[in-house]
Wavefront OBJ file of the C-alpha trace (Angstrom):
o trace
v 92.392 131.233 26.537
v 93.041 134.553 28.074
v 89.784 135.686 27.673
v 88.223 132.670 29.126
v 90.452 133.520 32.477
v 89.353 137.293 32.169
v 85.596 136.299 32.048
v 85.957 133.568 35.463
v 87.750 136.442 37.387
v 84.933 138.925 36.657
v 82.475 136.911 37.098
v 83.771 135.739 40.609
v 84.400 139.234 41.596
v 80.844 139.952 40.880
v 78.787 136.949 42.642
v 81.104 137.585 46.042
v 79.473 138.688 49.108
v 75.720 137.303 47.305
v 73.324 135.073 48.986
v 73.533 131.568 49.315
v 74.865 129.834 46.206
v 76.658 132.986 45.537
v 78.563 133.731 48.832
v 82.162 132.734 48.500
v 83.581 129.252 48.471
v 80.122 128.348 47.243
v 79.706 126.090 44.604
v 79.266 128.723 41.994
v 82.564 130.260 43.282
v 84.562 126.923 43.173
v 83.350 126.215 39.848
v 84.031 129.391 38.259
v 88.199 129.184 40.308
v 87.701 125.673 38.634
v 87.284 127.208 34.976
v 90.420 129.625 35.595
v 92.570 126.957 36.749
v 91.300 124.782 33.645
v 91.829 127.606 31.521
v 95.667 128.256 33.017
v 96.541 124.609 32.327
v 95.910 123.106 35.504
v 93.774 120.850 37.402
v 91.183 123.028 39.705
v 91.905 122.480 43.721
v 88.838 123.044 45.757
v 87.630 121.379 48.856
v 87.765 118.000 48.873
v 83.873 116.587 49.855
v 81.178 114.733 48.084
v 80.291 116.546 44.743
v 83.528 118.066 43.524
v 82.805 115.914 40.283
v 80.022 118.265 39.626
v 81.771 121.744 39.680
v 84.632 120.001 37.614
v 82.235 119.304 34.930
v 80.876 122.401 34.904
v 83.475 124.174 34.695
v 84.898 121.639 31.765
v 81.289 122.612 30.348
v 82.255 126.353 30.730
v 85.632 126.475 29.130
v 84.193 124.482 26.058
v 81.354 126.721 25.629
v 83.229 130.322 25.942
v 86.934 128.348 24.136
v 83.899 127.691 20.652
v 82.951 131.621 20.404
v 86.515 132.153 20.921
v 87.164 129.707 17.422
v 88.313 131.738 14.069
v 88.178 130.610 10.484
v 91.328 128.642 9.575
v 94.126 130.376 7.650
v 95.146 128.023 5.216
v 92.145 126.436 3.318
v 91.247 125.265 0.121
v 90.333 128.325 -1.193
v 93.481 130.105 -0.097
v 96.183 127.318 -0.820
v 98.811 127.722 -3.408
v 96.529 126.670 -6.599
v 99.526 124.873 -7.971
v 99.582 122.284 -5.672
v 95.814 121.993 -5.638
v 96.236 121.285 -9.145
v 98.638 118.643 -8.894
v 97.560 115.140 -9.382
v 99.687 111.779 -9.271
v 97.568 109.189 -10.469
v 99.963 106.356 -9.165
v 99.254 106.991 -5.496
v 95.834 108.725 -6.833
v 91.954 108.008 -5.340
v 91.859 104.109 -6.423
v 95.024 103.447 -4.702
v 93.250 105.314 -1.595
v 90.242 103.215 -2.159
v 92.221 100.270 -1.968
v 93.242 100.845 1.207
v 89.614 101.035 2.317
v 89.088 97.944 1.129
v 92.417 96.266 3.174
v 90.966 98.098 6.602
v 87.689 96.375 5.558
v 89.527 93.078 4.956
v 91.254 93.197 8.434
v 88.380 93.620 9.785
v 86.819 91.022 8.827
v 84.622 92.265 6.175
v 84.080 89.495 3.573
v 84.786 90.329 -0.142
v 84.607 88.266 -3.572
v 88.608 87.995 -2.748
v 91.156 87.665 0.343
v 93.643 90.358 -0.188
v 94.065 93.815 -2.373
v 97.422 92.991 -4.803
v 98.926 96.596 -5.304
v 100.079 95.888 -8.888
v 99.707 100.040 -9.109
v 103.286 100.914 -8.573
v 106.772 100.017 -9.897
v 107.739 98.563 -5.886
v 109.701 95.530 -6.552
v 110.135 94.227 -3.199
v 106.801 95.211 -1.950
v 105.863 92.810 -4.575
v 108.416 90.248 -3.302
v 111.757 90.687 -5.006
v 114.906 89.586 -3.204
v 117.205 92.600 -2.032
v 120.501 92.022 -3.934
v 122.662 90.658 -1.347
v 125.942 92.635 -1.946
v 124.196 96.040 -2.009
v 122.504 95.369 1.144
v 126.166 93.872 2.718
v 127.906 97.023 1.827
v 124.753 99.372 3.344
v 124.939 97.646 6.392
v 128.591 98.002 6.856
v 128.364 101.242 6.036
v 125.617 102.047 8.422
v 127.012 99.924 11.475
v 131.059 100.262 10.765
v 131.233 97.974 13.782
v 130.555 94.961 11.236
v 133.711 96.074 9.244
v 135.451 92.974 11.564
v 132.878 91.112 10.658
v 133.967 87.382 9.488
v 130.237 87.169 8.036
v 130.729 90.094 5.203
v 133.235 89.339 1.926
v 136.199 91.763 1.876
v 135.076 93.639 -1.535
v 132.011 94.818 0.593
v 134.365 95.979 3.134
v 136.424 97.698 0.882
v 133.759 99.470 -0.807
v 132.383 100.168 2.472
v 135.912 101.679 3.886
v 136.009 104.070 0.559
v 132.377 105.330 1.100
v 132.960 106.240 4.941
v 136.235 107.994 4.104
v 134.125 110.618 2.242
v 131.737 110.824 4.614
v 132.224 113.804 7.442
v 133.765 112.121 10.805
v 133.449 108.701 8.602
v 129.743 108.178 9.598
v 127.024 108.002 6.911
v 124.814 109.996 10.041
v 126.495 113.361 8.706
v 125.879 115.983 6.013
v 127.555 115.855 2.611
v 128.405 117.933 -0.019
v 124.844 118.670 -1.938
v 126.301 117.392 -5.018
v 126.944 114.163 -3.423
v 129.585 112.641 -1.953
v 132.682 112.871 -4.342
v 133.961 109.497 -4.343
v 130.485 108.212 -5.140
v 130.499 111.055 -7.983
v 133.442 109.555 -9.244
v 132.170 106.246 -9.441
v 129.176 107.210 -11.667
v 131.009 109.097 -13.837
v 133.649 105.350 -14.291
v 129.810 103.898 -14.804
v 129.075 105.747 -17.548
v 132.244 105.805 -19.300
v 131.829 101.947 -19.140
v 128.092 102.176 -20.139
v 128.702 104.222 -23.129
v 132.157 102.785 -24.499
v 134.613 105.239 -23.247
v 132.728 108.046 -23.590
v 134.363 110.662 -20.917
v 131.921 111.580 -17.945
v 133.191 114.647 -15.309
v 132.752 113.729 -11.790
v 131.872 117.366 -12.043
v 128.587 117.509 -13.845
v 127.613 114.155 -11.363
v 124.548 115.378 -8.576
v 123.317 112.793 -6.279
v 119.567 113.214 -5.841
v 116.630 111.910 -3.699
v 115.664 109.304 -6.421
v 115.956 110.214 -10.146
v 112.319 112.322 -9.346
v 114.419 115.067 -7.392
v 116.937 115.539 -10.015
v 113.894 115.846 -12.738
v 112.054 118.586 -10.644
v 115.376 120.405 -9.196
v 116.255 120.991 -13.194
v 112.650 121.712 -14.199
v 112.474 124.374 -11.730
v 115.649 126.458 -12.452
v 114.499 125.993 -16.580
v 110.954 127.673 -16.042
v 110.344 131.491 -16.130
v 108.246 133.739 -18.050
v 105.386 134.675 -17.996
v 102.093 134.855 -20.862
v 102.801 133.996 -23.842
v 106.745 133.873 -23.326
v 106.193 130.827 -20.155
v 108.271 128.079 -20.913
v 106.481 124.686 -22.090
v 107.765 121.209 -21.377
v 107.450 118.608 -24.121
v 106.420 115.849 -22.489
v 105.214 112.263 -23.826
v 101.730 111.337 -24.078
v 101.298 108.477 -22.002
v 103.684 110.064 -19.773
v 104.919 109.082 -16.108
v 102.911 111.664 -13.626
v 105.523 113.236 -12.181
v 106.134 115.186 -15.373
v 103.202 116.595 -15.625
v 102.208 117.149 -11.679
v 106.013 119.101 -11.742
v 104.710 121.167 -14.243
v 101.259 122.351 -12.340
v 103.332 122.972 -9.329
v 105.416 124.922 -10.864
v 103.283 126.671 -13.439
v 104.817 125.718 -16.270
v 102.603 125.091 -19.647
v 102.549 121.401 -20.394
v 102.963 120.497 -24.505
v 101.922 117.202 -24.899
v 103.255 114.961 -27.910
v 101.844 111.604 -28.799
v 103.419 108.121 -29.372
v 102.339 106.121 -31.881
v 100.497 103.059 -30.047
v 100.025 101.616 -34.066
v 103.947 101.181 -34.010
v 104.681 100.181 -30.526
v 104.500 103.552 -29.121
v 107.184 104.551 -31.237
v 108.288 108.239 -30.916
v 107.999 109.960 -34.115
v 110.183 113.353 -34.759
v 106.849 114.553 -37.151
v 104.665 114.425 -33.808
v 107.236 116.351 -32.081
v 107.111 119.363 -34.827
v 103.523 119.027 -35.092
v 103.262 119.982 -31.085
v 105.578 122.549 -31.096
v 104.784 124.247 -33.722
v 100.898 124.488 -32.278
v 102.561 125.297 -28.507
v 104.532 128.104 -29.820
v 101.007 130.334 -30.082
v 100.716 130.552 -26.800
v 104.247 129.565 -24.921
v 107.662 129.458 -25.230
v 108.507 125.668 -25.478
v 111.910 125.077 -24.780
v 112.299 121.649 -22.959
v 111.842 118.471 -24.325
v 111.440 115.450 -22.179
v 111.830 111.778 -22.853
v 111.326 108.341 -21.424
v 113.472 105.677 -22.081
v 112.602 102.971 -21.730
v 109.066 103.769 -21.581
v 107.027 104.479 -18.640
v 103.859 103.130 -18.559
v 104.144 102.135 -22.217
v 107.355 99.980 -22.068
v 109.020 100.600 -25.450
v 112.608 100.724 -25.951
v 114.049 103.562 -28.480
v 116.335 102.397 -31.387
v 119.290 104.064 -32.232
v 117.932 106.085 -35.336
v 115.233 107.670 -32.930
v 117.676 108.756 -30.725
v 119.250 110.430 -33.414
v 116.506 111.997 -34.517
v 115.342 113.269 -30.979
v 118.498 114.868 -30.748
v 119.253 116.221 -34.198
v 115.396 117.851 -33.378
v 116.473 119.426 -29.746
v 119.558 120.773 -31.523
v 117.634 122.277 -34.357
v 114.965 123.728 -32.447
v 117.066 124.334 -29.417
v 115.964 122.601 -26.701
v 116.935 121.653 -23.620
v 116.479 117.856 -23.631
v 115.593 115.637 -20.449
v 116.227 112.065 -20.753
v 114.789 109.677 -17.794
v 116.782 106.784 -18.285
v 115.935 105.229 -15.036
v 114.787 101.075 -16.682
v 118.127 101.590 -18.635
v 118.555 97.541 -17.348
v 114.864 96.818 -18.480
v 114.987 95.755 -21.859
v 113.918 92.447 -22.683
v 112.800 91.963 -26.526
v 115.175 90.051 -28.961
v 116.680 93.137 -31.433
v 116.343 95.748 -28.830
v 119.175 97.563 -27.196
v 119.415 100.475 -24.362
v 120.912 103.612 -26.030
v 121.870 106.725 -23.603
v 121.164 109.866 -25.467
v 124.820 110.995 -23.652
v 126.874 108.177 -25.913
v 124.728 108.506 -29.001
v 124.870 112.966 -28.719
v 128.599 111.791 -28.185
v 128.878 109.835 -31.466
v 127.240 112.270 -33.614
v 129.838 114.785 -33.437
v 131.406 117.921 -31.994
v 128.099 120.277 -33.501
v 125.794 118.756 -31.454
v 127.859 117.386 -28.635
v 129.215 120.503 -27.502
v 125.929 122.529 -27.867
v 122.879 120.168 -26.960
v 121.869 120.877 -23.302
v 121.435 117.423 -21.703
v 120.334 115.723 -18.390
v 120.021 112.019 -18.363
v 118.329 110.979 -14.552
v 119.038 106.921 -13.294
v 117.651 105.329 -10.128
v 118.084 102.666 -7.166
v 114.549 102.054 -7.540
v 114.280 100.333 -11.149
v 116.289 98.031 -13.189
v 117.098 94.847 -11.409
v 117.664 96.557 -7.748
v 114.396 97.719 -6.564
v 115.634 99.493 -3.808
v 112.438 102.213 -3.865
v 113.092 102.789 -0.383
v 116.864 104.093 -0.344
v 115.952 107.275 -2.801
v 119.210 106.863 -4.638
v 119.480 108.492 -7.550
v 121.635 110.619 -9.675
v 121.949 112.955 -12.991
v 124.510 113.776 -15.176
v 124.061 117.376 -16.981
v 126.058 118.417 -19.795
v 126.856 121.829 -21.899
v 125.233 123.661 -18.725
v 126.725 127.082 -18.437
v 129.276 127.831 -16.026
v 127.257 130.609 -14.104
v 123.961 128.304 -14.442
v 125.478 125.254 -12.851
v 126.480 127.822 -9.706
v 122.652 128.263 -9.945
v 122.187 124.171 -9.538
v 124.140 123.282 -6.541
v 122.592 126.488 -4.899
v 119.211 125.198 -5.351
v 120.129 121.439 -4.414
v 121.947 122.799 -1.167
v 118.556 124.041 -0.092
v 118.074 120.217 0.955
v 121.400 120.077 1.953
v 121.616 116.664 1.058
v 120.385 113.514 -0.748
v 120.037 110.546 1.779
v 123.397 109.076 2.476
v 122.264 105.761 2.810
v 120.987 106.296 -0.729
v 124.169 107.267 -1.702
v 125.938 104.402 -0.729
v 122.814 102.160 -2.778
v 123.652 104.486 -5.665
v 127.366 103.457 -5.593
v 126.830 100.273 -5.555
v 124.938 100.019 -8.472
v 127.323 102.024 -10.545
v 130.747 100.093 -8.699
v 129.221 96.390 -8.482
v 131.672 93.164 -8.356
v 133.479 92.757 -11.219
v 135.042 89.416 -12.567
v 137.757 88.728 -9.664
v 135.988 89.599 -6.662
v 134.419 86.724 -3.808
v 131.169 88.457 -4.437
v 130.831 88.599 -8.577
v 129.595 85.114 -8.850
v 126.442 85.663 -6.161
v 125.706 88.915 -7.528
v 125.558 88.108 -11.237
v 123.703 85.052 -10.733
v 121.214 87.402 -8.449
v 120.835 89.833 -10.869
v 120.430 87.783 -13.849
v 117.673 85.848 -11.974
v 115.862 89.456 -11.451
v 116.107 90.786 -14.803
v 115.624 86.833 -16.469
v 112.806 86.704 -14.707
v 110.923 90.100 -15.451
v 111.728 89.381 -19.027
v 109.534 85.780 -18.834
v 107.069 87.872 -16.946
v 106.372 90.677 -19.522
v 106.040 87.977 -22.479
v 103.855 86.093 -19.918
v 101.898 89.541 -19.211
v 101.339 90.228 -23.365
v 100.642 86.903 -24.172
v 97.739 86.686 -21.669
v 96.412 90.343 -22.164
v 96.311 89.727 -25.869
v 94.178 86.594 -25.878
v 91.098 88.354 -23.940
v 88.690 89.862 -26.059
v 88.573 93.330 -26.071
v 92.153 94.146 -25.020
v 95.291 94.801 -26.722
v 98.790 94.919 -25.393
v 101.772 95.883 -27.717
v 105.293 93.883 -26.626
v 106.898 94.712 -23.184
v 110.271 95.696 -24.800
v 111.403 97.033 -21.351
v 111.131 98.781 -18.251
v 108.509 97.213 -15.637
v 104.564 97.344 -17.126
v 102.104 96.741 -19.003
v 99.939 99.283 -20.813
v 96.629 97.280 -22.741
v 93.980 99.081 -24.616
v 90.920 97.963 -23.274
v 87.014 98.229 -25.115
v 84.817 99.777 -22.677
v 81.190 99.525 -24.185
v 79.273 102.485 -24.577
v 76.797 101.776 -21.964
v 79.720 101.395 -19.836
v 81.114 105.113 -20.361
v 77.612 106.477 -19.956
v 77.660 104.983 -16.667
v 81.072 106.375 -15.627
v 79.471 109.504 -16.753
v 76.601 109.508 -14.548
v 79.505 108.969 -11.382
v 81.318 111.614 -12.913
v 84.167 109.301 -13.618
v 86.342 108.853 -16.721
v 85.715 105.750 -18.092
v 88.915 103.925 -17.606
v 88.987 105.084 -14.218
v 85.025 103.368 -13.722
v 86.559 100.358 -14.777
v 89.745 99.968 -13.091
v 87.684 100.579 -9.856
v 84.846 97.809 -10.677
v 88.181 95.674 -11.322
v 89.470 96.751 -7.661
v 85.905 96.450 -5.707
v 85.225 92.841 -7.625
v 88.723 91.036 -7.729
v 91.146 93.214 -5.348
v 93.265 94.147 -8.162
v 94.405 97.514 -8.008
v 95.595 99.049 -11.340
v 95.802 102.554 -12.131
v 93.967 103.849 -15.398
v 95.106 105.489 -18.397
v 93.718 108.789 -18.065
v 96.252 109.541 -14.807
v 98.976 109.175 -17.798
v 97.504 110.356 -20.462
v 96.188 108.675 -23.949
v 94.828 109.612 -27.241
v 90.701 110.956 -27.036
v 88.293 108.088 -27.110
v 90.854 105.326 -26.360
v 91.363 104.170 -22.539
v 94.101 101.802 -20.809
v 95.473 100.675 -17.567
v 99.021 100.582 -16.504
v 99.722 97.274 -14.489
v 103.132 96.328 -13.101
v 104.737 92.924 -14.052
v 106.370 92.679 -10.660
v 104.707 90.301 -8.938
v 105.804 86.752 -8.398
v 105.254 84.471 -11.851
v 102.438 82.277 -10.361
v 100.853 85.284 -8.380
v 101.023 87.324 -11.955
v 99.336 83.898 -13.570
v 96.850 84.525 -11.199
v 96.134 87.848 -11.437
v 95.906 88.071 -15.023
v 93.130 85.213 -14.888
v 91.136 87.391 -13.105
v 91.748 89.834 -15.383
v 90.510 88.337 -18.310
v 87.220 87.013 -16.562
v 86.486 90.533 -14.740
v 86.625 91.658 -18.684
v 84.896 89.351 -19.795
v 81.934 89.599 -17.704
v 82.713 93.522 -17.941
v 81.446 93.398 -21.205
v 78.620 90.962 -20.607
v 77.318 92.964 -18.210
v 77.386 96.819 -20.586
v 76.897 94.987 -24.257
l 1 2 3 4 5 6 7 8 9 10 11 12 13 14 15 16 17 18 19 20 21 22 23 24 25 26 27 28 29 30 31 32 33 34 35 36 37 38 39 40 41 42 43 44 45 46 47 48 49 50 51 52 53 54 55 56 57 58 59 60 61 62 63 64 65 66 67 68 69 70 71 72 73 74 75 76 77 78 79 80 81 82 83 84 85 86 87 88 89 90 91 92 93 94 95 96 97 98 99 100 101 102 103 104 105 106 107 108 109 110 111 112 113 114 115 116 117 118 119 120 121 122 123 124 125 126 127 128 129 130 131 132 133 134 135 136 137 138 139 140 141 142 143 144 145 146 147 148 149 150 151 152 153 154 155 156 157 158 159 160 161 162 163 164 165 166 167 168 169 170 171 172 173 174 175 176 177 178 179 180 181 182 183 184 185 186 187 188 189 190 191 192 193 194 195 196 197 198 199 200 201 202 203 204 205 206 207 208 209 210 211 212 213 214 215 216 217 218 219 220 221 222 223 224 225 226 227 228 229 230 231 232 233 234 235 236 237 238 239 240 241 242 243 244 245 246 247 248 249 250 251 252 253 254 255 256 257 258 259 260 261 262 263 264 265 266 267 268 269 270 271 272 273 274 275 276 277 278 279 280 281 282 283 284 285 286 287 288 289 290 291 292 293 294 295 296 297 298 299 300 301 302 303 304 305 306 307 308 309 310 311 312 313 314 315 316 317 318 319 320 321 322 323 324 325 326 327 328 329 330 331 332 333 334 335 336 337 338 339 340 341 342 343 344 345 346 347 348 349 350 351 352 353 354 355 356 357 358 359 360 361 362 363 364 365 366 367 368 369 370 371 372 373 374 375 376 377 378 379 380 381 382 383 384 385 386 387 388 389 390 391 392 393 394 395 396 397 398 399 400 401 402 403 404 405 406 407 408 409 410 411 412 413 414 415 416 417 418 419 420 421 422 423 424 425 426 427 428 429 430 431 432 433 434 435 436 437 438 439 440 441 442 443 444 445 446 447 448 449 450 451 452 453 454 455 456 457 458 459 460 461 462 463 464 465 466 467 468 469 470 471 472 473 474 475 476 477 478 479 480 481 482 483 484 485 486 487 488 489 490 491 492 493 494 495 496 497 498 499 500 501 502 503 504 505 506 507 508 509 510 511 512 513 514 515 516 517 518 519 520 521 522 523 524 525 526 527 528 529 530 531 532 533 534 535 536 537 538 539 540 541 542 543 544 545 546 547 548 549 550 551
């Protein structure tokens, strides 16, 4: 900009005193005053007669012309970002969820399709998929956020209360301020009461309680302070093959050597301790593996750990010592006859002083799953056990670089973890709510593997828990080479032919990971019974002719 200025004063100082055209207030002398005053910011002032448009033009003309030789290279590019985050990839909100948008702009438009809406049955988002908020969670946010409504006839005095206790701990009683980075440490004691009642007396410390932004910030705030090294000696994170994608897009961003271990989809993607050797043993030739993470109850595949697995996780981590993660987040997810949510904390609890004082745990839970849904509120918390003193110092420094989770999220958090109980004017609505949610999910999974298995082509083991389906799905070789020739994966070919012909929008296995030459696609079971009915329908015919089409 200054040098456009610099070249509009020279240049006027050099055409005064010329001939006509040239001699001062010509037009070539009000244009090039026009260009300075365009180039200072402001609007050019010249005489006011017919054809002031023109030397307003020209100098706009000017100052575009000299402003593109005055253009550099940008500093931050693809070739100069941080590679870890260009290698980061999160298949959930990946290119066929960005497709699908396409495809809703085209809708709106009025661009006709073979359907009249995209369904989004990518992501876990209950009440984007039509779940009711439950009622007293939202009562006691909403006191909480407007105190005003504390005199309130309209709200039930257990909200209030609840309300009253969360405000207290909040700085100048509003949830607008700061708090601790831990969490607010009423709300810390609540969790810990949770999961002394969760795990049958076990004792939890308010102390090793941090709030987090979802269970995802707790996950990536411990991965980071766990990694270091470097060659052969970088740490490796155990991680489940299919796995959720926040695992392993942490572990690009942060550099960290991902060690994959496979469950067994022949046994209901069991997890078995012989897989877990058999990958660290190999990822001990070129890292230093020395996390181990698990999901329970499964995410994408839906299985639900028995006790004796548990057991033998954490008799492994002990052995080998590792520092074990357990995501825990669809811990109210469980919906097959004969299975049962464990914690890892009550069952490292229950097998005794050697490996409950030693084993390094952190179990992660979530507003976002289970029968509240509330994705939006990034509650969350974790508990972490047998940290060292000096290392937990470490922690809250790290979390009190984002000073804070979100308050409001907070206050969702407590409620899940300090609901009604028997006695209270709100227990009755909110077990009947809940029970509806999580009654309802269950008929929806057995709905969801029913339907999958009776298509030709696809299998779906039992939805023991959490929120999805994960089917196996033939994909002809005609089919692959196809994919091929888009450069696609092949699962990833045919969940977008599923998107572009029916408006379905699943996400494939390959974005979670699966066994060479076998492909899947996660689906949620979230949406409304009929809807799901619906959807699965199209499903099977879209396969159907699918295979047709590549035989």
């Amino acid at each position: 900009m200054h040098r456009f200025v610099l070249v509009a004063r020279q240049a006027a100082a050099g055409l005064r005193g010329r001939g006509p055209g040239g001699c001062r207030g010509g037009r070539t002398d009000v244009a090039l005053r026009g260009a300075a005053s365009l180039a200072a910011g402001r609007q050019p002032r010249g005489p006011r007669r017919e054809g002031s448009v023109r030397w307003s033009s020209a100098a706009k003309a000017s100052a575009v012309k000299i402003n593109e030789k005055a253009s550099r290279e940008k500093i931050l590019t693809l070739e100069s970002m941080n590679p870890q985050v260009k290698a980061v990839e999160y298949a959930v909100r990946g290119p066929i969820v960005l497709k699908a948008g396409e495809i809703e702009k085209e809708l709106r438009k009025g661009i006709k399709k073979p359907f009249t809406e995209v369904i989004k049955a990518n992501i876990g988002d209950a009440h984007a998929m039509g779940q009711r908020p439950i009622t007293f969670l939202r009562q006691v946010v909403a006191l909480c956020t407007y105190p005003n409504l504390l005199d309130s006839p309209s709200f039930p005095e257990d909200a209030k209360k609840r309300a009253r206790r969360i405000l207290q701990g909040c700085g100048g009683n509003s949830l607008g301020s700061y708090t601790a980075s831990q969490g607010i440490n009423c709300i810390r004691e609540d969790v810990a009461s949770y999961i002394e009642r969760r795990d049958g007396g076990v004792p939890a410390d308010p102390d090793n309680i941090y709030l987090t932004t979802g269970a995802s910030d707790g996950i990536s705030a411990i991965l980071k302070i766990l990694i270091s090294g470097g060659g052969k000696s970088r740490t490796g994170v155990m991680i489940p093959i299919p796995q959720y994608p926040l695992y392993s897009a942490a572990i690009s961003e942060l550099d960290a050597i991902q060690v994959n271990y496979y469950l067994d989809e022949e046994n209901c993607w069991a997890l078995n301790v012989n897989e877990l050797r058999r990958a660290l043993n190999e990822a001990k030739a070129y890292c230093n593996p020395k996390v181990l993470c698990i999901i329970n109850p499964g995410n994408p595949t839906g299985q639900v750990q028995n006790r004796k697995c548990i057991e033998d996780v954490i008799h492994f981590a002990w052995e080998e010592k590792l520092f074990l993660l357990a995501d825990e987040v669809y811990q109210d997810n469980v919906y097959s006859e004969g299975c049962q949510f464990h914690s890892f904390k009550k069952i490292l609890y229950e097998m005794g002083p050697e490996y409950y004082n030693n084993v390094e745990l952190a179990s992660f839970h979530s507003t976002s799953k289970g029968y509240m849904g509330e994705c939006g509120y990034r509650g969350g918390y974790m508990e972490v056990i047998n940290l060292h003193p000096e290392i937990k110092g470490q922690l809250v420094k790290l979390l009190s670089v984002r000073l804070c989770p979100p308050v409001s999220g907070q206050a969702a958090m407590d409620i899940v973890v300090n609901p009604p109980v028997p006695g209270e004017e709100s227990y009755a609505q909110f077990i009947k709510e809940k029970e509806s949610v999580l009654n309802n999910l269950a008929k929806k999974a057995k709905l969801t593997e029913d339907m999958f298995n009776k298509i030709p082509g696809v299998h779906c083991n039992p939805l023991q828990g959490a929120m999805y389906a994960f089917p196996r799905i033939f994909i002809p070789s005609k089919a692959i080479e196809e994919a091929e020739a888009h450069k696609m994966a092949p699962d990833m070919f045919y969940c977008m032919k599923l998107l572009e012909e029916t408006g379905i929008c699943v996400v494939p296995g390959s974005g979670f990971g699966q066994r060479e030459g076998t492909y899947h696609f996660r689906m949620t079971i979230l949406p409304p019974v009929e809807k799901l009915k619906i959807l699965l329908e199209k499903v099977k015919d879209f396969h159907i002719k699918f295979l047709e089409k590549y035989a």
